[in-house]
N, C-alpha and C positions, 0 to 999 in steps of 0.2 A: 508500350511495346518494347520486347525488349532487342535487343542488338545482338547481332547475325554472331558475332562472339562470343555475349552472353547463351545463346543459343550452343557453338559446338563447344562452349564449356563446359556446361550442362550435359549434354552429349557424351563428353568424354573425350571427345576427338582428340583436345588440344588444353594443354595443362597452363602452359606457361613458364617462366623460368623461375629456376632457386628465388632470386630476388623477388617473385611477387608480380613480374613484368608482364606483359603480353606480348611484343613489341609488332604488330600489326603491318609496318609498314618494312623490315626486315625481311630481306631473303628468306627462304626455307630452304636450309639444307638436304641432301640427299638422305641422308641419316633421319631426319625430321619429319621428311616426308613416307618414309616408309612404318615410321611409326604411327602417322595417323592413320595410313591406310589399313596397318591391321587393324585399330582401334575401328574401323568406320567395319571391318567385315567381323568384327568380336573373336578373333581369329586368338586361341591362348599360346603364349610364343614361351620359351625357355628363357628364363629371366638369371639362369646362370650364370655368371662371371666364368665360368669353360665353354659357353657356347661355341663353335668355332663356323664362320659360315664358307662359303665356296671361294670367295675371292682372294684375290692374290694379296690384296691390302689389307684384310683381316684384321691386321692389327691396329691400324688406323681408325677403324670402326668404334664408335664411342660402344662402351659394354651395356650404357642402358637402351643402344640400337640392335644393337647384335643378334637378338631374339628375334626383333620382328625384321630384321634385313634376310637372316635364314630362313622363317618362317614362308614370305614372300618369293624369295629365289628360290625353294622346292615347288609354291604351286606355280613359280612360273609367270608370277607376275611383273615380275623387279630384273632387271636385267645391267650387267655392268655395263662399262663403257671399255675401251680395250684394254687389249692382255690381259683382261680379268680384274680388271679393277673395278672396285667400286666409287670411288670417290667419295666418301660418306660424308666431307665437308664441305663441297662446292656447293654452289648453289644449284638448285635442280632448275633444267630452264624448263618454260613453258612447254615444249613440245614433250620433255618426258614427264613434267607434270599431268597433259593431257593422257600421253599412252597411259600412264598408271590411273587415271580415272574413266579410263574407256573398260580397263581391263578390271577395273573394281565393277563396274556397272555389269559388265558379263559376269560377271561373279554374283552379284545379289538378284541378276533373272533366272538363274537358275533354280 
């Protein structure tokens, strides 16, 4: 049987790091998590280094999020925290973990 990992590795969801890592029991970033959520809707995001998305903090935004943190905050899914920020490096807590997985599941009934 294989392992819930091995599963959304497979998937695509979730890659791992440069070094080879998984690290399973680490936080997931706000950045981190936006990226799987495009991966889980197969949603094709702008992989540009010019991407530039709505937030105020923009620049903060790692460049291999920045696709899919725009991609997400046009449908509407992904929403900052204030004055428009994103925060793309905190950790995402569980409650906006949940919203973004209520609001992916509205997305794949349709």
């Amino acid at each position: 049987m294989k392992t819930v990992i091995a599963l959304a590795v497979e998937a695509g969801l979730f890659s791992g790091y440069d070094d080879g890592y998984f690290r399973p029991n680490q936080p997931i970033t706000r950045a981190e998590i936006a990226v799987v959520i495009v991966r889980a809707l197969g949603l094709d995001t702008d992989t540009d280094s010019d991407t530039v998305t709505g937030f105020a903090d923009d620049s903060e935004i790692p460049t291999w999020a920045k696709g899919a943190v725009e991609a997400l905050r046009v449908k509407g899914v992904l929403e900052g925290r204030g004055d428009s920020m994103f925060d793309p490096n905190e950790t995402a807590t569980r409650a906006e973990a949940v919203v973004l997985l209520l609001r992916l599941l509205e997305i794949l009934e349709k």
